[in-house]
C-alpha positions as CSV (number, residue, x, y, z in Angstrom):
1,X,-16.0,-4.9,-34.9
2,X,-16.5,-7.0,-31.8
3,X,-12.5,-7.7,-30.0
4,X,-9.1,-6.9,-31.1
5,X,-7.6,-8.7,-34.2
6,X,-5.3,-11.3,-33.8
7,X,-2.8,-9.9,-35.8
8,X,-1.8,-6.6,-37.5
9,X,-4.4,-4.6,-39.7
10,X,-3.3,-2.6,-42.2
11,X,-4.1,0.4,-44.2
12,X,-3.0,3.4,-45.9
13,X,-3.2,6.6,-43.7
14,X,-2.8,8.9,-46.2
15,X,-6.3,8.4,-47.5
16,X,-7.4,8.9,-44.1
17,X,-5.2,12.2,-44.0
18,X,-6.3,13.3,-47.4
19,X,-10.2,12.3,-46.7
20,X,-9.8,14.1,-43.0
21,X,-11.4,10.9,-41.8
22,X,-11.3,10.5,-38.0
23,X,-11.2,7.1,-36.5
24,X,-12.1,6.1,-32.4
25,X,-11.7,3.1,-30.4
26,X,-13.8,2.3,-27.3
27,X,-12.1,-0.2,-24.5
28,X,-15.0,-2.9,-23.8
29,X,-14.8,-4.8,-20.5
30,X,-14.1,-8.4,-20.4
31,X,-17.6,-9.3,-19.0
32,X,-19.0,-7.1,-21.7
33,X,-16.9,-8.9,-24.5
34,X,-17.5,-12.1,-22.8
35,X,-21.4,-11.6,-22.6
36,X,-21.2,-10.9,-26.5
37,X,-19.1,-13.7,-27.6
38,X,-21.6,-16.3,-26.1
39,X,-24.4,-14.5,-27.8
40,X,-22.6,-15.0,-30.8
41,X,-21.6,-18.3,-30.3
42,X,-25.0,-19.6,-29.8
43,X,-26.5,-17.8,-32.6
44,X,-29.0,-15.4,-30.9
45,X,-28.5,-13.0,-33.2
46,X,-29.1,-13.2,-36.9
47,X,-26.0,-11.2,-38.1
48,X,-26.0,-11.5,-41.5
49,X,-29.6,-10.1,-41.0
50,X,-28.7,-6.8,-38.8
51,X,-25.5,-6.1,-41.1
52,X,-27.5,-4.6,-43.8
53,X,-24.3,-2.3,-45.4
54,X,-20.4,-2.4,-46.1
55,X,-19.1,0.6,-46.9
56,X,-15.6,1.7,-47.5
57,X,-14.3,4.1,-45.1
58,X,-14.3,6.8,-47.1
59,X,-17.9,6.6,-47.4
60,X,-18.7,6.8,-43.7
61,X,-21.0,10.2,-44.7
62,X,-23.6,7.5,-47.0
63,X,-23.8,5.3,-44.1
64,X,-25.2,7.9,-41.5
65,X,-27.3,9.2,-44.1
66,X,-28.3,5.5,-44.4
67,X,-29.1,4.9,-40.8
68,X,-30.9,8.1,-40.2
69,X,-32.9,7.7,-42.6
70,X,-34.0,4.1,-41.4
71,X,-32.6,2.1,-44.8
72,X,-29.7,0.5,-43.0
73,X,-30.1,-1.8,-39.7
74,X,-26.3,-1.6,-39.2
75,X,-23.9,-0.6,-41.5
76,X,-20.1,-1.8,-41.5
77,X,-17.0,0.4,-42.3
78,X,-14.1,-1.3,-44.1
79,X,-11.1,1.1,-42.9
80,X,-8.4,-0.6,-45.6
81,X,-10.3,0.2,-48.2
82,X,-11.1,4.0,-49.5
């Protein structure tokens, strides 16, 4: 996820109680976040082509195992859904 959402996300913590799933945030600076937006914006980078996985939360384990084993480019965690 590249920013902050506009409005509230939402999602059941129990799953992530009963899954012992741990969750992290980095803080980004501005010029960091403002570098990446343009880069974005302009289409340097083929997205849809570097996401190569979406994976629920729950299933963050398969999406290491993805990545380290070279089949995944980038792999996307959905945390509402487990």
């Amino acid at each position: 996820m590249v920013g902050m959402p506009v409005k509230d996300v939402e999602f059941l913590p129990l799953g992530i109680v009963n899954k012992e799933l741990q969750i992290y945030g980095v803080f980004l600076m501005k010029y960091a976040m403002d570098a990446a937006t343009r880069i974005l914006e302009a289409g340097l980078l083929p997205m849809d082509a570097i996401v190569t996985h979406r994976l629920p939360l729950a299933k963050v384990h398969e999406g290491l195992d993805l990545a380290r084993r070279g089949e995944a480019a980038k792999v996307v965690l959905v945390p509402t859904e487990f």
